[in-house]
C-alpha positions, 0 to 999 in steps of 0.5 A, a space after each residue: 458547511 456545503 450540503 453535504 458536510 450538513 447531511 453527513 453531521 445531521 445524519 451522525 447526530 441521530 446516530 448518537 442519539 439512537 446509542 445514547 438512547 437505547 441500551 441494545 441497538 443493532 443496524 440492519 446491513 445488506 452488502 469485495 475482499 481485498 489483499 496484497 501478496 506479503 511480498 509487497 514492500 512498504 516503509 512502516 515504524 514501530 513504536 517510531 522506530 523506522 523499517 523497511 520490509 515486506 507486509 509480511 515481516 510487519 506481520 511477524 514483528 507485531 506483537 499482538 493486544 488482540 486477535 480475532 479469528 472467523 474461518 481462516 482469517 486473523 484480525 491482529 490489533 497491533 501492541 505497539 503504534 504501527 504506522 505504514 506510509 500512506 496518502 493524505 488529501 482527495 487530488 494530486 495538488 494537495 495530496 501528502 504522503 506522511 506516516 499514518 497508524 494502522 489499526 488493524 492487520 489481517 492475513 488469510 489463505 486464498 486461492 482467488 485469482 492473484 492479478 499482478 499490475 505493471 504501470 508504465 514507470 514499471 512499477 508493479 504489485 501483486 493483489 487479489 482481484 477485488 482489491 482496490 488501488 488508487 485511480 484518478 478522475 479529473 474534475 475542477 480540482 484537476 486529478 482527484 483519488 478514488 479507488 479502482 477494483 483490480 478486476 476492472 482495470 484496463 490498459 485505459 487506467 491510470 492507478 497514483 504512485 509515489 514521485 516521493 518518499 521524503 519524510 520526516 526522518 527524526 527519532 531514527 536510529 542513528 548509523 554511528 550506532 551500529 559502527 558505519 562510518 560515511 567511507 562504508 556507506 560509499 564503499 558498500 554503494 561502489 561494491 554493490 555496483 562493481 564489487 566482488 571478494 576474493 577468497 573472503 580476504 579481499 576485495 575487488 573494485 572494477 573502476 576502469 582507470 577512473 581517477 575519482 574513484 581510484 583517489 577514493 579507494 586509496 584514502 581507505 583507512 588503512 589498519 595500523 596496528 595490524 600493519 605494524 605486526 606484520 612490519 615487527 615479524 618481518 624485521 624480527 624474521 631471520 630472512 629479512 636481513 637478506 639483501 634479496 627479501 623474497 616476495 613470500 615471506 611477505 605473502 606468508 607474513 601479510 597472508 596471516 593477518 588478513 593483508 596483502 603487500 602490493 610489492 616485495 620489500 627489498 630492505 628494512 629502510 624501505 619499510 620504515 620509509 613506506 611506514 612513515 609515509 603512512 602509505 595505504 599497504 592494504 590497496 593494490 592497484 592492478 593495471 586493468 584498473 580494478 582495485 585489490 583491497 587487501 583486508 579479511 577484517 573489511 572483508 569480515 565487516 562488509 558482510 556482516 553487514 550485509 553487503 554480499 552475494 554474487 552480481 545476480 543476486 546482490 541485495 540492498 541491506 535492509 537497514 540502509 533503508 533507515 539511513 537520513 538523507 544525507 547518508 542514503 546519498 553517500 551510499 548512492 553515491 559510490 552505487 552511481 560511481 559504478 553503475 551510473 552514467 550521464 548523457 545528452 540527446 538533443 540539449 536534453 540531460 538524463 542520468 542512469 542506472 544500468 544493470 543486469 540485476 533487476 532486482 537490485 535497481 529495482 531497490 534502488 528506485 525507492 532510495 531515490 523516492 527518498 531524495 526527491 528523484 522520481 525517474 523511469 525503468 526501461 528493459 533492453 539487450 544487454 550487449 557488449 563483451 561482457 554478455 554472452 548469451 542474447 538472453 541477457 536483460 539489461 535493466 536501467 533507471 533514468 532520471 530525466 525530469 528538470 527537477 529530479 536532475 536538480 535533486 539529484 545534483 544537489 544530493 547525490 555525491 559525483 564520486 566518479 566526476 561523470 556528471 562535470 558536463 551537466 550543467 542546469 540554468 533551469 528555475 527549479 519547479 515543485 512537483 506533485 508527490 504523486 503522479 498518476 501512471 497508464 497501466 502497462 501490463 495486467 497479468 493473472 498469475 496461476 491459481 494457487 493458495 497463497 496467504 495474502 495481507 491487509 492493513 487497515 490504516 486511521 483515517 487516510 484508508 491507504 497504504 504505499 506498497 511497492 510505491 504504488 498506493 493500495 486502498 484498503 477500507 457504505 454510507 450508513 455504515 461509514 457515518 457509524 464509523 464516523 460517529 464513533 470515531 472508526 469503531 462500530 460499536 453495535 452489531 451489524 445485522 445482515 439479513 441473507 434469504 439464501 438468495 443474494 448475489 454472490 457479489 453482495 456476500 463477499 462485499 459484506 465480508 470484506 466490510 467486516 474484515 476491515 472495519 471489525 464489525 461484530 456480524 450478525 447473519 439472520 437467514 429463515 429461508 429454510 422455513 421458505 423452502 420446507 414450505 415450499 414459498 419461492 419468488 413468485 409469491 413475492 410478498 410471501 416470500 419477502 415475508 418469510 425469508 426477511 421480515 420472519 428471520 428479524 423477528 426472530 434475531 430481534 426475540 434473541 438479542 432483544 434490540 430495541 431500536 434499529 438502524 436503516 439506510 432507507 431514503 425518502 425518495 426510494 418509494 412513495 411509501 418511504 415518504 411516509 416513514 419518520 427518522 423514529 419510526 415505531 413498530 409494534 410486537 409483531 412488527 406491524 407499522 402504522 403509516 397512519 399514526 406516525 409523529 410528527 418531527 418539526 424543527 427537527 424534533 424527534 420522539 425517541 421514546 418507544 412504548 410498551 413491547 415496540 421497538 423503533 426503526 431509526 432512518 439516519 439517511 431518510 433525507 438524502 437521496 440518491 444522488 447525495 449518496 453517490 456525490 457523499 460516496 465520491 467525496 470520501 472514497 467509499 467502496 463500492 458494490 461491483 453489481 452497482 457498475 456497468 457490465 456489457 450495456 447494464 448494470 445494477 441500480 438496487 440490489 436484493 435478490 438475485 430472482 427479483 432483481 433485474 438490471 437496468 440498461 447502463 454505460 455508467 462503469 465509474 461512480 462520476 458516470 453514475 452520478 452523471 447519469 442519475 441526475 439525468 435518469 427519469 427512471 425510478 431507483 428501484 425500476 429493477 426490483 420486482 416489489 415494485 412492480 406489483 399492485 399499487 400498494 405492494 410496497 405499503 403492504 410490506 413495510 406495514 408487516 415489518 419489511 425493510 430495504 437492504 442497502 
């Protein structure tokens, strides 16, 4: 156990204890929002039933246990077991991307400002400006997961995705269960591709002579029994026994079933002869090459399941998402028969996608995250005959590492045999199941009101949207969190003097909203302006606003024991201070009197009207709280950041709190930057900077820091 496995276990030992021991405990508590838009895709499973959709469909599909409101913000605790992708592990080596359950799903309207971030594989997401994504810093264990606030990304930034989707697949809904046959699955992927219909009778494959995908379409299954309706009418028909059968009466015949003969009949031997030989009478082979499949109830089916629209607006169905392994390859499959390509540049294979609907290749991306294949996106012109306008984008997926080409091989069926030239005699080599991208493009969209989502997940505290991985959940309140197993089970007590950094009241709701903490806001700073007591009467001032406004929570809720996040080595004066720390009725504290606690030994009785001060983290210090800070991937307070050459080392308020002079603008270089600092932690605050026994003064009236 390292150091700081032992203050993080001491430290949830005495808060158990305070709860054991106290019937009314609250923790005093002074502490941004973050959302993602509910466009943003995500695999997720209810009830172990696998989707895949939008935040916002795993919002509607929800059925809720309980639901809490606070303004226009909605906290859903979920009915069923709600599990979303998300990353288990602290650096890229041991990094695993498994489904985890989500606790909790929230929704608000906001009209914040909306960053859309594109990295350099073109993946991209759209969040609120103090949500956090997932950077990387590099240490001993090479690239190590942290959260990075959007607002302070820069092209410099790199934010982890997913080289992978490819989970366990057991417990799904088999295909067979909604009547798709594997020739379907390579049909629709060939159809996306190079598909149309024709008068919702037909269907029109472009092969370009291509002998694979010709041989395919001719193995189609043909419709016998409506085959020989159409061959009984036609023999029944008075004309048929004509030398000279005209070619529309077949039409007429064919074109009420559905069905199109691809040549006239001339006899009834002919048809007999074409019957027995089991010809496929539904597929028609034109001489540019594309393929007439001739069949309303294909047709028909094909559309039911989803599979429609125009080459701009084509759409993956959403249930081909939940397909196994092998049946998403089939459907690859026949996609890359029509859209794939394979070429060589300098000894170097890649395979592509191309495409003039970037929305459809941008759905295939996930698809090949679930084979293994991680690849790149690339913009151009699209140019040939076939494009008119110069405005035209082509859009293209390419598949160039070593072992995605491997995997890709392996998986994905070679309908169109465009891949024969490809030849590998490389030693496959494990990859990473994330990889960290440069930031390409940070763009702020239009200022409107848009409702926004958020998940809070068990245990890994992320989520994978749009194959990019969004955290989504300070040390005191952790460890409680820890210490209950993720539920705070007293009330949290903010203590606002009307005048805190605004930056210290969104972090505090943002807490709240993912954590599902029961609030409550102690504020007195009316009295102080009726009295006319400003900051410059600093201990006045910090009497009323602070010590006054808990007075008078602590009478109302009658608590008898609070919880603090004051360390020893903040102020001479807090050396002093016991983890059980007694104060009297009106608040008064004795610094003389104080019990002893050797070996760890707390007095934890209170006498008469006290009610005690419980100091879990009175023996970290500062940069135990940064170093614990960066071991769990804990939020952080943007003020404690640097900002044009300074930043915040200790908040309050916003009259009495001044900024020290700092580049530190990550937690790595905070943390170097403390262990080097010989200048106090509260240098900035102006408490301090009074006489000598300022300090003891307060806390001897009741006062108590906001951490």
């Amino acid at each position: 156990m390292d150091h700081l496995d032992q203050l993080e276990s001491q430290s949830i030992y005495i808060i158990r204890e305070a709860y054991k021991k106290f019937r009314k405990i609250g923790m005093l508590w002074s502490i941004g929002k973050d959302s993602v838009l509910g466009d943003s895709k995500i695999y997720y499973k209810i009830n172990s039933k696998l989707k895949w959709g939008c935040i916002e469909d795993l919002y509607k599909e929800v059925t809720p246990k309980e639901v809490f409101k606070k303004g226009n913000k909605e906290f859903i605790t979920p009915k069923e077991k709600v599990e979303v992708l998300s990353v288990n592990g602290k650096n890229q080596r041991k990094a695993k991307i498994q489904f985890n359950k989500v606790t909790t799903l929230i929704s608000h309207f906001t009209s914040k400002d909306v960053y859309e971030i594109k990295l350099q594989t073109n993946k991209h997401i759209k969040v609120t400006r103090d949500h956090s994504l997932i950077g990387s810093y590099t240490d001993k264990n090479g690239l190590t997961l942290k959260p990075v606030e959007v607002y302070g990304l820069t092209r410099k930034d790199s934010i982890f995705c997913a080289n992978t989707l490819n989970f366990d697949v057991k417990n799904l809904k088999k295909v067979d269960d909604i009547g798709v046959a594997d020739w379907i699955l390579v049909l629709g992927g060939l159809w996306l591709a190079d598909g149309c219909y024709a008068l919702d009778r037909k269907i029109i494959i472009s092969t370009g002579k291509n002998k694979g995908i010709l041989s395919f379409l001719k193995k189609i299954p043909r419709e016998k029994p409506i085959v020989e309706k159409i061959a009984k009418e036609l023999r029944e028909h008075p004309n048929f026994k004509r030398k000279n059968l005209k070619l529309d009466l077949a039409k007429k015949i064919s074109k009420k079933h559905g069905v199109s003969f691809w040549s006239a009949y001339d006899s009834k031997k002919r048809m007999e002869e074409l019957l027995n030989r089991k010809e496929n009478l539904n597929v028609l082979v034109k001489e540019n090459g594309d393929v007439w499949i001739c069949s309303k109830k294909l047709v028909t089916k094909l559309k039911k399941l989803g599979f429609k629209g125009l080459s701009k607006n084509k759409k993956i169905p959403s249930w081909i998402y939940t397909l196994s392994n092998k049946q998403l390859a089939l459907f690859l499959g026949g996609y890359f028969a029509g859209d794939g390509s394979c070429w060589r540049k300098d000894n170097k294979f890649a395979i592509s996608f191309s495409s003039i609907n970037k929305n459809l290749l941008e759905s295939i991306r996930p698809l090949l995250l679930r084979l293994g294949i991680s690849h790149g996106f690339s913009v151009s012109n699209a140019r040939g005959s076939g494009f008119r306008t110069k405005s035209k984008k082509m859009y293209q997926i390419i598949v160039s590492s070593k072992q995605s080409i491997k995997n890709f091989l392996k998986g994905v069926p070679d309908l169109a045999n465009k891949l024969r030239k490809v030849k590998i005699n490389w030693a496959g080599k494990s990859n990473y199941q994330i990889s960290a991208r440069k930031v390409k493009h940070i763009k702020i969209l239009p200022k409107k009101m848009r409702k926004v989502y958020d998940l809070e997940v068990e245990n890994t505290h992320n989520f994978i949207a749009n194959d990019i991985i969004c955290h989504n959940s300070t040390t005191l309140l952790w460890l409680a969190k820890k210490a209950f197993y993720g539920k705070v089970p007293f009330p949290v007590i903010y203590i606002d003097t009307g005048l805190h950094f605004k930056e210290m009241y969104e972090f505090r709701d943002m807490c709240v909203k993912k954590w599902g903490l029961n609030l409550i806001v102690s504020k007195n700073y009316e009295e102080a302006e009726q009295k006319g007591i400003g900051p410059k009467a600093k201990l006045e001032c910090c009497t009323v606003r602070k010590t006054d406004a808990l007075k008078k929570t602590i009478a109302e809720h009658k608590f008898e024991a609070l919880l603090l996040g004051i360390r020893r080595d903040e102020h001479g004066i807090r050396a002093k201070e016991r983890v059980f720390s007694p104060r009297d009725r009106d608040f008064k504290w004795d610094y003389k009197d104080q019990p002893p606690e050797l070996w760890d030994q707390f007095k934890t009785q209170k006498e008469g009207e006290q009610h005690l001060r419980v100091h879990p983290l009175l023996h970290w210090t500062e940069i135990d709280i940064w170093d614990y800070i960066k071991r769990e991937n804990l939020p952080v307070n943007p003020l404690y950041f640097a900002k044009k050459g300074k930043r915040y080392r200790s908040l309050g308020c916003m009259p009495c709190t001044s900024p020290v002079k700092s580049k530190a603008d990550n937690v790595d270089k905070i943390i170097k930057e403390v262990k080097k600092s010989k200048i106090a932690e509260r240098s900035g605050r102006a408490q301090d900077k009074e006489e000598a026994n300022a300090m003891q003064k307060l806390r001897s009236l009741g006062y108590m820091i906001l951490f």
